[in-house]
VMD Tcl script that builds the backbone (N, CA, C; Angstrom):
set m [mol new atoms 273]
animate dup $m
set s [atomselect $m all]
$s set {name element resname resid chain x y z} {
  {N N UNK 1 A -5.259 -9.766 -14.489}
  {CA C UNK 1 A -3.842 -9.868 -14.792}
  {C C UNK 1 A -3.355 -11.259 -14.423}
  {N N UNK 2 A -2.356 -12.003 -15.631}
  {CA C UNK 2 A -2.568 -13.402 -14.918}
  {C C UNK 2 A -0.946 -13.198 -14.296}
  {N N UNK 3 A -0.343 -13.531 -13.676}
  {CA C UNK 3 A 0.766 -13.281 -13.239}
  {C C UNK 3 A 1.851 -13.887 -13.562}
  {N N UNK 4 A 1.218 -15.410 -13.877}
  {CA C UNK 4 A 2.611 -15.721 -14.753}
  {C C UNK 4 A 2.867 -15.516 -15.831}
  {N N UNK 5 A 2.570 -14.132 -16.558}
  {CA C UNK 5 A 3.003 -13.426 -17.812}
  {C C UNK 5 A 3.773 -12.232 -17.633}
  {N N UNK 6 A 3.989 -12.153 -15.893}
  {CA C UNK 6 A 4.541 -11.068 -15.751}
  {C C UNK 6 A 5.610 -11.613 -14.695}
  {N N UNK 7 A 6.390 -12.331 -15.254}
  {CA C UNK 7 A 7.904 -13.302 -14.468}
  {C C UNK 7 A 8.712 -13.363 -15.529}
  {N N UNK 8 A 9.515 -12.491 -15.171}
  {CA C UNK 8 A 10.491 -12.552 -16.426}
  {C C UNK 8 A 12.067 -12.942 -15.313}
  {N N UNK 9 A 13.138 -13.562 -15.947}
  {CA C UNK 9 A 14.492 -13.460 -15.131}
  {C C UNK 9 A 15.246 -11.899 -15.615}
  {N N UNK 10 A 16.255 -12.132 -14.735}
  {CA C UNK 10 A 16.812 -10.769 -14.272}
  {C C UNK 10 A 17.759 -10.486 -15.650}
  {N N UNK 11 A 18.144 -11.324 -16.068}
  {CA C UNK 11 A 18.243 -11.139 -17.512}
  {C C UNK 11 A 17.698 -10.570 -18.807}
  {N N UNK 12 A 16.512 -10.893 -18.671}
  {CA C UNK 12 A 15.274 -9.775 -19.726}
  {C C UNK 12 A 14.858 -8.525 -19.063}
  {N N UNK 13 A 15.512 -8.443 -17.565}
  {CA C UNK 13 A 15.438 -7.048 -17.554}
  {C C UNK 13 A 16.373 -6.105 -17.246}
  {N N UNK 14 A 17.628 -6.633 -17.401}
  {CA C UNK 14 A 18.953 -5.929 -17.678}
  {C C UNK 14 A 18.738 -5.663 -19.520}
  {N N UNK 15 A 18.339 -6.447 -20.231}
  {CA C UNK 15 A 18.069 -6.488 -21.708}
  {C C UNK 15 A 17.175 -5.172 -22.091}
  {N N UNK 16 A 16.224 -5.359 -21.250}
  {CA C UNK 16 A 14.579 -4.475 -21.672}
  {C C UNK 16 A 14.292 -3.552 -20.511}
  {N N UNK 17 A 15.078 -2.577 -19.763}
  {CA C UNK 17 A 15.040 -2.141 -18.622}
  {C C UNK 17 A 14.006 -0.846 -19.012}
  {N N UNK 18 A 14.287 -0.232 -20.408}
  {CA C UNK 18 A 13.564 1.193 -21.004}
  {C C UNK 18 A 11.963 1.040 -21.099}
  {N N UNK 19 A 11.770 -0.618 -21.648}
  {CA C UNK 19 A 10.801 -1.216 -22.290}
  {C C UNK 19 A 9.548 -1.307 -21.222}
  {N N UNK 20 A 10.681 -1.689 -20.491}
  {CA C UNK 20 A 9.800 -2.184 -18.833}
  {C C UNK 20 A 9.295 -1.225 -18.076}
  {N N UNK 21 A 9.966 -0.189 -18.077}
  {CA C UNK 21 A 9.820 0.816 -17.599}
  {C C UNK 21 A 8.605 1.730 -18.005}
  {N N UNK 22 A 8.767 1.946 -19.114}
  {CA C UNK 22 A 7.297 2.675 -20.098}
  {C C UNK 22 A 6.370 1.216 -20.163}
  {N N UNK 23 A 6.237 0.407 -19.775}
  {CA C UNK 23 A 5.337 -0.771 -20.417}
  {C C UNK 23 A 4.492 -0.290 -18.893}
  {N N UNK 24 A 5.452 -0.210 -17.860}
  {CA C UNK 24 A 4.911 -0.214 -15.983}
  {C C UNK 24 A 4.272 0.906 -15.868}
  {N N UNK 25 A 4.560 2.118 -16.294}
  {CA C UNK 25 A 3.901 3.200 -16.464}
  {C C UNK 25 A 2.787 2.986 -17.086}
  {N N UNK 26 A 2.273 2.711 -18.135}
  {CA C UNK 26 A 1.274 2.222 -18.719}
  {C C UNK 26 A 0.079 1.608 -18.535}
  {N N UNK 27 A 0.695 0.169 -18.522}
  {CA C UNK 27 A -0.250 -1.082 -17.863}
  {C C UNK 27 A -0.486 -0.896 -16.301}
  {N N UNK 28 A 0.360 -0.367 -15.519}
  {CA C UNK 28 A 0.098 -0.141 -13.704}
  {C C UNK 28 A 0.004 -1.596 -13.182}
  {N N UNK 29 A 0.901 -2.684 -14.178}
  {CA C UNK 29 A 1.015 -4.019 -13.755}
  {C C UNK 29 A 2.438 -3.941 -12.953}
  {N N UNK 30 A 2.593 -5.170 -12.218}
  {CA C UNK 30 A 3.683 -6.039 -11.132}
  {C C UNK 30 A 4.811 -6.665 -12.186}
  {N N UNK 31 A 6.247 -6.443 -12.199}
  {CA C UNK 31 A 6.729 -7.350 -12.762}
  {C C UNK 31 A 7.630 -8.056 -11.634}
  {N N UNK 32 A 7.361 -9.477 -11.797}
  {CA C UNK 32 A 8.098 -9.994 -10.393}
  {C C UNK 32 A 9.658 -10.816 -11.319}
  {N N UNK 33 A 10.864 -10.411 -10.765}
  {CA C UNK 33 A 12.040 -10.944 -11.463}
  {C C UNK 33 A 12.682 -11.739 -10.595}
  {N N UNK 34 A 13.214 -12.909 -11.678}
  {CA C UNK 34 A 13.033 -14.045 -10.680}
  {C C UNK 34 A 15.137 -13.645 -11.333}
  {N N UNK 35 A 16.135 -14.309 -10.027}
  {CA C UNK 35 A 17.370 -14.910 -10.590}
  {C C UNK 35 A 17.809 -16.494 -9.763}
  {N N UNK 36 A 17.915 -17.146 -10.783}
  {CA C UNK 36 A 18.584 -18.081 -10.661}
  {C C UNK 36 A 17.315 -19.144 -10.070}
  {N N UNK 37 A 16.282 -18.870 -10.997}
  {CA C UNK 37 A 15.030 -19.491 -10.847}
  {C C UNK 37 A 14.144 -19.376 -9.905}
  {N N UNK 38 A 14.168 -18.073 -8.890}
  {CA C UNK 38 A 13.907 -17.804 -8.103}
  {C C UNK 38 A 13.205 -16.671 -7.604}
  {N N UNK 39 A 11.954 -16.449 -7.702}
  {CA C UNK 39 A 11.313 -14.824 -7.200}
  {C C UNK 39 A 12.489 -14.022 -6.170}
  {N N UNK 40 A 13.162 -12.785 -6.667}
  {CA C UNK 40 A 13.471 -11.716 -5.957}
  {C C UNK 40 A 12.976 -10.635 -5.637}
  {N N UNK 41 A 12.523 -10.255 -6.327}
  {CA C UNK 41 A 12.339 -8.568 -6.506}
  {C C UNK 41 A 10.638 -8.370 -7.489}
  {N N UNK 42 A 9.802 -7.715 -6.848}
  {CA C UNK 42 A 8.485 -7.465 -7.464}
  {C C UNK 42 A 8.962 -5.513 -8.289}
  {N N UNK 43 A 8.666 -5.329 -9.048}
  {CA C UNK 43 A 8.509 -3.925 -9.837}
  {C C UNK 43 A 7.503 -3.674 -10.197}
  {N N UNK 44 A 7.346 -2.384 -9.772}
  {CA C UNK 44 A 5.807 -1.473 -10.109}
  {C C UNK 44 A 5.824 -0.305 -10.413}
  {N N UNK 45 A 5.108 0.466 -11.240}
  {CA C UNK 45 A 5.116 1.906 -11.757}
  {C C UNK 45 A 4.921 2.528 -10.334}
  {N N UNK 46 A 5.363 4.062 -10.225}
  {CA C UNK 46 A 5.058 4.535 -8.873}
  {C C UNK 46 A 3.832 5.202 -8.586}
  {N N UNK 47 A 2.832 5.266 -9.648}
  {CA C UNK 47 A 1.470 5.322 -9.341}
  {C C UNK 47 A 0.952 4.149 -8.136}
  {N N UNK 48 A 0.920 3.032 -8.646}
  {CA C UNK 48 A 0.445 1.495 -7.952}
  {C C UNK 48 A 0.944 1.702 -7.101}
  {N N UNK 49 A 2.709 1.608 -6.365}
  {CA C UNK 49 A 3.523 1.652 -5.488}
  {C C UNK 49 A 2.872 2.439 -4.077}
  {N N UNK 50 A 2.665 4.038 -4.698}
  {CA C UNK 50 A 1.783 5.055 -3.771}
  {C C UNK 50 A 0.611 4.388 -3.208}
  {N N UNK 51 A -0.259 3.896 -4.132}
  {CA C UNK 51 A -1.611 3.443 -3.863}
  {C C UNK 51 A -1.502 2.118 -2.942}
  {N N UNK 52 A -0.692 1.221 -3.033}
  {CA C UNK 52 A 0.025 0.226 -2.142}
  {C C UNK 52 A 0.079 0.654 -0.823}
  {N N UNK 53 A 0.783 1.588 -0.634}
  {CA C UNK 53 A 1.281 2.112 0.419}
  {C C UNK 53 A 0.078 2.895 1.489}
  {N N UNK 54 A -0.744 3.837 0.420}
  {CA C UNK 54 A -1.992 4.316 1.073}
  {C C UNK 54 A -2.495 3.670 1.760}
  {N N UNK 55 A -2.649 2.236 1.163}
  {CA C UNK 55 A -3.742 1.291 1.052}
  {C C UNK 55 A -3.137 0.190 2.685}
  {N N UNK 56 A -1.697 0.468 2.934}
  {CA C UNK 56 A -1.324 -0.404 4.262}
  {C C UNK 56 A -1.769 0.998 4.881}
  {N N UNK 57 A -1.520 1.766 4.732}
  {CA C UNK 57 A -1.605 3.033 5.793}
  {C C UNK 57 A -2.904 2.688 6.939}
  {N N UNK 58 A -4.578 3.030 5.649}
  {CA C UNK 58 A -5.291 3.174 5.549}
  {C C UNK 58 A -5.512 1.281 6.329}
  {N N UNK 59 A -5.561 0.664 6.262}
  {CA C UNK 59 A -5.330 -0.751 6.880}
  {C C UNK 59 A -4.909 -1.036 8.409}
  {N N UNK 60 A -3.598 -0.342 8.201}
  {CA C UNK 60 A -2.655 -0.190 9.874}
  {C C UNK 60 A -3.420 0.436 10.742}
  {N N UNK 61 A -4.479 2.019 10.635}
  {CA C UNK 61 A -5.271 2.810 11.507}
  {C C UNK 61 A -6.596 2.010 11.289}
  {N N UNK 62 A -6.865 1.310 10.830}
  {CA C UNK 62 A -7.707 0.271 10.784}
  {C C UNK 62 A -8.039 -0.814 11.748}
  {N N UNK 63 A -6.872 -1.482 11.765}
  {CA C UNK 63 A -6.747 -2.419 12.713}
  {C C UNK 63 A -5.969 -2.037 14.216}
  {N N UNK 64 A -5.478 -0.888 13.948}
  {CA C UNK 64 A -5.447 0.199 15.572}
  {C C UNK 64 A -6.748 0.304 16.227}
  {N N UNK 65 A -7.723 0.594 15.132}
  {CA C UNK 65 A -9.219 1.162 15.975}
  {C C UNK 65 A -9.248 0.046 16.483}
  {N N UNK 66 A -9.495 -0.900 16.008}
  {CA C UNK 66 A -9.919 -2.220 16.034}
  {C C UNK 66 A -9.479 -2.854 17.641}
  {N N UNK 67 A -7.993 -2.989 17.660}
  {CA C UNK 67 A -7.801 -3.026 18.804}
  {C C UNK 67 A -8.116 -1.881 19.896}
  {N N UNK 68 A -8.200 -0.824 20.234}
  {CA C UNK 68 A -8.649 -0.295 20.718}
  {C C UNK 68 A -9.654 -0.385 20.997}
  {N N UNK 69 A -10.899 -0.936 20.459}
  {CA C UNK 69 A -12.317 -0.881 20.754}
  {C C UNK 69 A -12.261 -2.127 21.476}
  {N N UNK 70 A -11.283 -3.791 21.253}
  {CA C UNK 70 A -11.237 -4.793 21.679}
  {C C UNK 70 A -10.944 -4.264 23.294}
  {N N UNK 71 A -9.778 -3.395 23.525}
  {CA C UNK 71 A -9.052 -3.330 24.479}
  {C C UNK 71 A -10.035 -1.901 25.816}
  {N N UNK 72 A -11.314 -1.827 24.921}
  {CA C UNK 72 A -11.920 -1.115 25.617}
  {C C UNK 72 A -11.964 0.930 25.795}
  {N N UNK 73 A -10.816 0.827 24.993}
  {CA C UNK 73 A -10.717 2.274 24.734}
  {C C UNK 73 A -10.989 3.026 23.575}
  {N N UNK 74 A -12.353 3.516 24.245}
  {CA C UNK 74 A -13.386 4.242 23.761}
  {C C UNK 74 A -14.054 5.250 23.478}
  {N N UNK 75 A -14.473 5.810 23.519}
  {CA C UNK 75 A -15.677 7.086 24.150}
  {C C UNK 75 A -17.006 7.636 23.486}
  {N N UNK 76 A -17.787 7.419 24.036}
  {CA C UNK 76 A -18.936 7.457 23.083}
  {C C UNK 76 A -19.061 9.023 22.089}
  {N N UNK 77 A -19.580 9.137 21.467}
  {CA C UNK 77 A -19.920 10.559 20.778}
  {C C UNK 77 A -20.230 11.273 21.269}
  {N N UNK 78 A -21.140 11.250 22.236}
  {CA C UNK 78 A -21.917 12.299 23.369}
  {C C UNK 78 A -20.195 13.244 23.699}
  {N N UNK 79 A -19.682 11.889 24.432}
  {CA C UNK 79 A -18.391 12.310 25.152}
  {C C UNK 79 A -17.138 13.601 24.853}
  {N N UNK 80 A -17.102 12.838 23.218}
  {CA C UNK 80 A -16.216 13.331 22.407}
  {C C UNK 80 A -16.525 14.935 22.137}
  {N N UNK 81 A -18.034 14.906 21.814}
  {CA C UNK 81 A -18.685 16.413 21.245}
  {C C UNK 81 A -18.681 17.285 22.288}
  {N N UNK 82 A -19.065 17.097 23.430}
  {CA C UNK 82 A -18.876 17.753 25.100}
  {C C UNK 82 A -16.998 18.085 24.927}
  {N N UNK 83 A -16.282 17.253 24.879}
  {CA C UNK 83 A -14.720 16.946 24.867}
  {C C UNK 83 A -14.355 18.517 24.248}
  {N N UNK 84 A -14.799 18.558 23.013}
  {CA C UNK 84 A -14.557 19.201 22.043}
  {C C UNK 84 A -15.043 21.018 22.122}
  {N N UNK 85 A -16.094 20.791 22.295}
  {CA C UNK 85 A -17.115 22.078 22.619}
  {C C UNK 85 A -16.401 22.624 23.740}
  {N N UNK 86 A -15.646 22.197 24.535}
  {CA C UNK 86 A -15.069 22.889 26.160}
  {C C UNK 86 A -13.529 23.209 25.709}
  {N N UNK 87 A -13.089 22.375 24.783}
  {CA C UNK 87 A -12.097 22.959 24.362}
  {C C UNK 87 A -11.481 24.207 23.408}
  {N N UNK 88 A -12.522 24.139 22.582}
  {CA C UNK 88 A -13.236 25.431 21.993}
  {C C UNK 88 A -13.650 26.661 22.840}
  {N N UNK 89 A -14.496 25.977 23.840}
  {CA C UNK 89 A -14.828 27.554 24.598}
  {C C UNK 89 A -13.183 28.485 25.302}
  {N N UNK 90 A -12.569 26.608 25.888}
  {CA C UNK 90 A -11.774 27.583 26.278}
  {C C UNK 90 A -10.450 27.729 25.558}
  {N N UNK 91 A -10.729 28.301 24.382}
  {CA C UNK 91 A -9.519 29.050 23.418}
  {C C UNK 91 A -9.862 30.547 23.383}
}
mol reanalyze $m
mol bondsrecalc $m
mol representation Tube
mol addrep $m
């Protein structure tokens, strides 16, 4: 997707708002609208949007582990499965 085919001003999309709309659904492309020559506002179908969002989720508990393992807090598997098994027994 090259991106500067998808910069339109805020003008062509007060004009083409229906167009844009079914085009975003479609293609699952970015339209970034610029006013007054200026990037404001990025638009995306809400398929992409979701998957965006997964995708910081899935990133954020990512770089949690991450620190955590830096910061030393750990526990090996042995630990965890013992952890687990005693908590089980005692239910």
């Amino acid at each position: 997707m090259r991106l500067s085919s998808q910069i339109k001003p805020i003008s062509y999309l007060k004009a083409h708002a229906a167009e844009i709309v079914r085009n975003l659904g479609e293609q699952r492309q970015t339209l970034v609208i610029t006013q007054n020559g200026e990037a404001k506002v990025v638009i995306q179908d809400i398929d992409s949007y979701e998957q965006t969002q997964e995708t910081m989720a899935l990133l954020k508990i990512l770089a949690l582990g991450m620190h955590q393992i830096e910061e030393g807090n750990v526990l090996s598997a042995e630990d965890v499965i013992k952890r687990l098994r005693a908590r089980r027994e005692g239910d």
